[in-house]
C-alpha positions in Angstrom: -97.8 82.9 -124.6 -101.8 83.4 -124.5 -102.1 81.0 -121.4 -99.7 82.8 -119.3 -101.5 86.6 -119.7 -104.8 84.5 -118.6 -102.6 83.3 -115.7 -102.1 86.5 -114.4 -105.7 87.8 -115.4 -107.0 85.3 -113.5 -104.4 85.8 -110.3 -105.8 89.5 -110.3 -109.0 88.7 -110.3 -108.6 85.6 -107.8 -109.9 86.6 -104.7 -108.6 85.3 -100.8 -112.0 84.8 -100.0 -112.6 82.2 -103.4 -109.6 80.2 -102.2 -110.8 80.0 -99.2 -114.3 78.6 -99.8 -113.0 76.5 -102.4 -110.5 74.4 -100.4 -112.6 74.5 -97.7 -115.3 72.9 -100.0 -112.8 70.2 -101.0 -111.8 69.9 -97.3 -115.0 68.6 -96.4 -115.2 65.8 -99.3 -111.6 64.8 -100.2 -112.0 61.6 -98.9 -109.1 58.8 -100.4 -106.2 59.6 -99.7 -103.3 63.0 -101.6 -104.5 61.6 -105.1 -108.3 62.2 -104.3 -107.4 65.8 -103.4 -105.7 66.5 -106.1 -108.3 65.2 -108.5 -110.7 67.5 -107.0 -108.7 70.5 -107.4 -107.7 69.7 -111.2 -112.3 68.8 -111.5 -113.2 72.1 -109.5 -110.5 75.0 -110.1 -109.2 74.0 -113.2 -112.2 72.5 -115.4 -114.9 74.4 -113.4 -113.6 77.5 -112.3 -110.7 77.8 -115.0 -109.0 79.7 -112.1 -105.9 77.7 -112.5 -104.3 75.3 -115.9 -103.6 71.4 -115.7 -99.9 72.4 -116.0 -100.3 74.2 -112.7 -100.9 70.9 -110.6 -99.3 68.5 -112.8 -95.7 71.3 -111.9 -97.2 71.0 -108.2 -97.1 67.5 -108.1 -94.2 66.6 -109.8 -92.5 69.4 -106.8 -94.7 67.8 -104.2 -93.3 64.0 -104.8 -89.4 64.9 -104.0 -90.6 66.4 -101.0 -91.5 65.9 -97.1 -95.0 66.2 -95.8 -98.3 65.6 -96.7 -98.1 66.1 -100.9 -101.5 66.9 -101.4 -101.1 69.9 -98.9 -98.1 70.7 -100.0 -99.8 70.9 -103.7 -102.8 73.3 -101.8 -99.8 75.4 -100.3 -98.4 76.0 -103.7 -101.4 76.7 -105.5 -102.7 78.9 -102.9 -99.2 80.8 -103.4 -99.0 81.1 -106.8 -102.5 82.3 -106.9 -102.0 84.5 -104.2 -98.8 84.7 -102.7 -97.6 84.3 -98.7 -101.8 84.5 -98.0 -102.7 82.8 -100.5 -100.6 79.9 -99.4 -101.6 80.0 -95.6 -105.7 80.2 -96.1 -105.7 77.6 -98.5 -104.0 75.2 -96.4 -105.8 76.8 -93.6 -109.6 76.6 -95.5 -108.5 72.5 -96.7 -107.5 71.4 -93.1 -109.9 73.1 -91.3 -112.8 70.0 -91.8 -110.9 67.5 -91.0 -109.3 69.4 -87.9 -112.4 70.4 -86.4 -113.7 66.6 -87.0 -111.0 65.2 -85.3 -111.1 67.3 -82.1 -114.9 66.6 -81.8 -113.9 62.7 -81.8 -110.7 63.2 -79.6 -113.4 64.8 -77.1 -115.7 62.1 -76.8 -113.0 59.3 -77.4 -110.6 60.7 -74.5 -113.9 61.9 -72.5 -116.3 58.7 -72.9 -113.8 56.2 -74.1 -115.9 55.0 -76.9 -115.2 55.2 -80.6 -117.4 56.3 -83.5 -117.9 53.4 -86.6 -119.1 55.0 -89.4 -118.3 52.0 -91.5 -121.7 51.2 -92.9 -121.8 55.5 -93.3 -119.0 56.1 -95.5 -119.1 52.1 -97.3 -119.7 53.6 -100.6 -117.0 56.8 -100.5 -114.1 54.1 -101.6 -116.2 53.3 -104.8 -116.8 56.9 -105.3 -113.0 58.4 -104.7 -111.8 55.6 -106.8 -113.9 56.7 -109.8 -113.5 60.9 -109.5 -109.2 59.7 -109.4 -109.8 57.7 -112.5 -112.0 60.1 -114.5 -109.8 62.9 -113.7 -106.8 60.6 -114.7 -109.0 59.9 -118.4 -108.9 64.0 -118.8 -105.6 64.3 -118.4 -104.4 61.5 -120.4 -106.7 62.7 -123.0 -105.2 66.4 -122.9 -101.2 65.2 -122.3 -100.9 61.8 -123.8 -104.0 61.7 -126.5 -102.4 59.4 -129.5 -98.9 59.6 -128.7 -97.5 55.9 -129.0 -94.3 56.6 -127.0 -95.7 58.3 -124.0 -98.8 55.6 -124.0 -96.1 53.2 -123.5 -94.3 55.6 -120.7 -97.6 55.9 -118.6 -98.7 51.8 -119.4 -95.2 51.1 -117.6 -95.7 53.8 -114.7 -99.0 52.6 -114.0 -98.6 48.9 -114.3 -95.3 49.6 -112.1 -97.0 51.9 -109.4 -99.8 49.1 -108.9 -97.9 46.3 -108.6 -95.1 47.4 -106.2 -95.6 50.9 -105.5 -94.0 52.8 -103.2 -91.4 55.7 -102.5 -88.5 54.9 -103.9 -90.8 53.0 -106.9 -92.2 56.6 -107.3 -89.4 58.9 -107.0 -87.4 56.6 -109.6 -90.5 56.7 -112.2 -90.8 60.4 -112.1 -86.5 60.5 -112.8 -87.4 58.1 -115.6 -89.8 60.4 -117.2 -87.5 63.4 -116.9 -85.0 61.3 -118.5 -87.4 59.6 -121.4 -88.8 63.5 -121.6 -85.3 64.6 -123.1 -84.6 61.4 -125.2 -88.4 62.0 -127.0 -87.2 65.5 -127.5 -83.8 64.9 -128.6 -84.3 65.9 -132.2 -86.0 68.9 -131.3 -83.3 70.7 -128.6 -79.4 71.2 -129.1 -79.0 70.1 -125.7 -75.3 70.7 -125.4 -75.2 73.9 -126.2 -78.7 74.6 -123.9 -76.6 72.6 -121.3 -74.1 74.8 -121.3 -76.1 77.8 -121.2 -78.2 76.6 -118.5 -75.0 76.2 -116.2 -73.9 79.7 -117.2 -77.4 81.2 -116.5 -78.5 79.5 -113.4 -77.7 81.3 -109.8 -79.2 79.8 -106.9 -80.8 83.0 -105.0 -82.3 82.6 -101.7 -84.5 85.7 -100.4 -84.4 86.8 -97.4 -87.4 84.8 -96.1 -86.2 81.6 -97.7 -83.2 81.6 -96.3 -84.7 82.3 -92.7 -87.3 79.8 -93.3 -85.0 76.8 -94.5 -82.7 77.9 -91.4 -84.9 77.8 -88.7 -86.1 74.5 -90.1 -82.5 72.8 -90.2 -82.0 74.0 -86.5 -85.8 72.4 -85.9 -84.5 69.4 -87.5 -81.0 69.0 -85.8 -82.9 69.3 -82.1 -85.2 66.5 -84.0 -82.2 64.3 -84.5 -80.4 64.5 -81.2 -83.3 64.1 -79.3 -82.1 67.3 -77.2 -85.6 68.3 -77.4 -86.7 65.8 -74.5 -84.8 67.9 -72.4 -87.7 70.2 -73.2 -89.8 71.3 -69.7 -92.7 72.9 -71.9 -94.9 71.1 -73.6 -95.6 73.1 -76.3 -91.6 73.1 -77.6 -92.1 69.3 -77.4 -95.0 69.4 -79.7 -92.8 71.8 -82.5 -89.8 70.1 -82.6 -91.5 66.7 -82.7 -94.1 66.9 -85.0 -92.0 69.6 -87.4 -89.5 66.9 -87.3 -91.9 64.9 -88.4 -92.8 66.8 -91.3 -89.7 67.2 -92.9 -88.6 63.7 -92.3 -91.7 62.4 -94.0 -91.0 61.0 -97.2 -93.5 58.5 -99.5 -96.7 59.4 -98.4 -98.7 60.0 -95.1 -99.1 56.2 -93.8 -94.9 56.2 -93.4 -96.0 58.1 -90.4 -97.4 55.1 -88.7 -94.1 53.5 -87.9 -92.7 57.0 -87.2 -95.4 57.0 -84.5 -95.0 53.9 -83.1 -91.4 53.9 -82.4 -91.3 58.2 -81.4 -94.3 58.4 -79.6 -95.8 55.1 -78.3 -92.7 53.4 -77.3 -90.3 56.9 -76.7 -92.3 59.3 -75.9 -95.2 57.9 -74.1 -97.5 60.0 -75.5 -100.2 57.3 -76.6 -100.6 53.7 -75.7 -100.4 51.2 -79.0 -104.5 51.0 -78.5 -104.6 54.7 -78.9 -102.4 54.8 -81.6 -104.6 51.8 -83.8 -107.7 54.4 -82.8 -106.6 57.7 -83.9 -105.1 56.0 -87.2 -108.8 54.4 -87.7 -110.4 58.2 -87.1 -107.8 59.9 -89.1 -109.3 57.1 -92.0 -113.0 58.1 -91.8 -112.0 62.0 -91.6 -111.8 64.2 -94.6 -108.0 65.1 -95.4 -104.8 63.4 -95.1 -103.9 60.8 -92.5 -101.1 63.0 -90.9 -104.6 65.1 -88.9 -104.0 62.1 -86.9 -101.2 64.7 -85.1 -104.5 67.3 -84.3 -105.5 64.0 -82.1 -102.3 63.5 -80.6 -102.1 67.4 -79.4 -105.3 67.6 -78.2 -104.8 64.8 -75.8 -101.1 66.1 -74.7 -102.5 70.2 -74.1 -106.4 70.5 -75.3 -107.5 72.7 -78.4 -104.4 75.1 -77.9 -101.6 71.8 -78.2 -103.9 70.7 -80.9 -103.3 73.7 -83.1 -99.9 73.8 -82.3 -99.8 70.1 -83.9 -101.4 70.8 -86.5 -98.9 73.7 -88.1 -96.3 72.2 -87.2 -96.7 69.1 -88.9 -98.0 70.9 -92.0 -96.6 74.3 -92.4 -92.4 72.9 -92.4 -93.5 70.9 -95.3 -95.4 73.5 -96.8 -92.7 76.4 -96.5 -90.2 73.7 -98.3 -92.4 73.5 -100.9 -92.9 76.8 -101.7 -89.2 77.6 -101.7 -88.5 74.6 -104.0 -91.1 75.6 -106.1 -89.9 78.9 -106.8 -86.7 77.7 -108.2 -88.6 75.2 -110.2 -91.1 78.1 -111.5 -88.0 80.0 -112.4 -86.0 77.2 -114.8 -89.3 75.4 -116.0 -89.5 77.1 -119.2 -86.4 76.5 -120.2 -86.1 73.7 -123.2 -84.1 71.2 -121.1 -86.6 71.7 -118.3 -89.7 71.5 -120.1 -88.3 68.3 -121.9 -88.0 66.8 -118.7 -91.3 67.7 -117.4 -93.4 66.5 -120.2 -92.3 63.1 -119.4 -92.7 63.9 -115.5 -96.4 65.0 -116.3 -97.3 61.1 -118.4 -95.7 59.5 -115.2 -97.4 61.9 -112.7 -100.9 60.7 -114.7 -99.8 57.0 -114.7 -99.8 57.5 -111.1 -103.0 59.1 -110.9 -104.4 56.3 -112.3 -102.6 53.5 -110.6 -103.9 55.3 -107.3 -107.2 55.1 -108.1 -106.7 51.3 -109.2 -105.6 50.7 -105.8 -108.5 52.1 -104.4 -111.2 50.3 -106.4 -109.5 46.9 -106.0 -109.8 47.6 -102.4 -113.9 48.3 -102.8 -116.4 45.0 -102.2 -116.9 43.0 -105.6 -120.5 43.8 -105.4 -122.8 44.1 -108.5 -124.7 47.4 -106.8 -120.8 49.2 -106.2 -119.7 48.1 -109.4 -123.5 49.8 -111.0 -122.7 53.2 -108.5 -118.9 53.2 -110.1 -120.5 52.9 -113.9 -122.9 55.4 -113.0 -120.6 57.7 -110.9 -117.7 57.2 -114.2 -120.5 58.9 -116.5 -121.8 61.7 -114.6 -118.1 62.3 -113.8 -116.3 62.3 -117.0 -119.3 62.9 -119.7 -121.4 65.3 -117.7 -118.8 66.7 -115.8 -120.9 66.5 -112.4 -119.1 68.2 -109.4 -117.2 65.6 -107.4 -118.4 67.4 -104.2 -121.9 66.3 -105.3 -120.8 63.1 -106.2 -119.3 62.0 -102.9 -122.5 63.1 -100.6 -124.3 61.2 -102.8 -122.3 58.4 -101.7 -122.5 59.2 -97.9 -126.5 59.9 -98.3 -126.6 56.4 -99.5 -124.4 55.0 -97.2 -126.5 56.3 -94.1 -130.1 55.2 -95.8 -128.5 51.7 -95.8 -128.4 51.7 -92.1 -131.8 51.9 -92.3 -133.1 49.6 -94.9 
């Protein structure tokens, strides 16, 4: 009961201009992929700021993987929301893009101007390493505070992780997160009457849409249907083009940004014509040494079809569909989540949700040169992450300053 009267303490005294600075913050360093991002929220507004609890992004997550879009957006959408409703939502997806966005326009100047491409690969060689150890420190928190000694749910996260890294994709992670709702009820069955709470729960439960939700899921299904057909080549302005496509795009998107590459390839290389296969290897290879998710790759792809204005138009419409799903999803979920049968199921979600955390974070290491001085900058990056609690803002320009006094050594 205590940590839900600091909950809305702390939404009172949360103000539009913190979320905004904050996420832009973490929009300028959350390099590595949704997992990164969320492990800097979780270091920075939960652990630093105490603005927000671990089960507020462990709930956002466990929403964010059933749906479309970017999830790590999606998660900044919701938090922004419950923090601060409608405004909250928009400025903290607004404050996290905005790096990245403005990044990618500079480099879709000069690319589509000069015809030369930026390599910062000897710039940003050490952010990998880096990324890889913030995702696993913050992973070691949260096992420590969720999992601690618990034998069963060591097991439950052992299999979700080993799972995750050795075949891991959508349907591998969608099906892991059903498990734990499932293996969250059978560790609880001795606790909860669950017939009778069954029962109750179907009694209880109405489905209420407001009046915004229901507009907003409309407009998207109509979105979507043009999307479908293809009746929105019939389109003369370019602009309608953009929404219907790339908000088709959003809320087709499921498992993660880089199922957008075939997506783009088939849609807008060999249908649409927008790009050539050369441009479409380039902007994915930008989108990669940008802050933020891989989907900015759509600010690119505007910019080229109708300058800055078709690149904001891009933009929100590949991340705000997404985005207004997610909130309305999450409300339900907000509403039922404290119910016994729902809390069951989410304390196995949450083990899962960190086994994945982990596994991520794995995946990125293994992907890091087998070098004695990156495996002595992860050791060292490991301690001042998780005993000294060092910013992971700090952390990662540490990396980049190294990176760029390598160019000259």
């Amino acid at each position: 009961m205590e940590l839900s009267v600091i909950s809305d303490i702390t939404k009172e005294k949360t103000t539009l201009k913190y979320l905004f600075l904050t996420f832009l913050k973490i929009g300028c360093v959350s390099f590595g992929g949704h997992m990164a991002l969320v492990s800097l929220i979780q270091r920075i507004m939960v652990e630093q700021d105490k603005t927000i609890s671990n089960e507020d992004v462990l709930n956002s997550v466990t929403v964010a993987s059933f749906m479309p879009g970017p999830m790590a957006v999606n998660v900044v959408a919701n938090i922004g929301y419950l923090l601060k409703g409608k405004r909250g939502a928009a400025l903290s997806m607004f404050a996290v893009l905005l790096p990245a966005c403005i990044l990618m326009i500079c480099l879709a100047y000069v690319y589509l101007s000069n015809g030369q491409s930026i390599a910062w690969t000897s710039v940003m060689q050490y952010v990998g390493a880096i990324v890889g150890v913030i995702i696993i420190s913050t992973g070691l928190q949260l096992f420590k505070k969720e999992i601690a000694l618990n034998y069963a749910k060591i097991l439950l996260f052992l299999m979700a992780t080993i799972l995750d890294l050795i075949k891991g994709n959508y349907l591998i992670t969608v099906s892991l997160i059903v498990f734990g709702a499932i293996a969250g009820l059978l560790l609880d069955r001795k606790k909860v009457d669950y017939a009778a709470l069954m029962t109750s729960f179907k009694t209880n439960f109405k489905l209420r849409l407001n009046s915004f939700s229901f507009i907003a899921v409309s407009v998207l299904l109509i979105n979507q249907i043009l999307f479908i057909t293809g009746a929105f080549k019939s389109y003369q302005n370019i602009f309608f083009k953009i929404v219907t496509v790339f908000s088709g795009i959003s809320i087709s998107l499921f498992g993660g940004g880089y199922v957008v590459i075939p997506i783009m390839q088939s849609l807008l290389v060999k249908d649409m014509n927008w790009l050539s296969a050369k441009e479409l290897v380039d902007v994915i290879a930008f989108s990669q040494v940008t802050p933020g998710p891989i989907l900015v790759s759509s600010t690119f792809i505007g910019f080229k079809l109708a300058g800055f204005f078709g690149a904001l138009v891009a933009t929100c419409s590949m991340f705000i569909p997404s985005a207004v799903l997610m909130i309305v999803v999450s409300k339900i979920f907000n509403k039922t989540k404290d119910h016994p049968i729902i809390k069951s199921m989410i304390s196995g979600i949450k083990v899962v949700v960190i086994g994945l955390i982990i596994s991520s974070a794995l995946k990125i290491l293994l992907l890091q040169p087998h070098t004695i001085l990156v495996g002595a900058i992860c050791v060292v990056a490991l301690i001042l992450s998780y005993k000294y609690k060092i910013s992971p803002v700090y952390l990662i320009l540490s990396a980049i300053f190294l990176g760029t006094v390598s160019i000259f050594i």
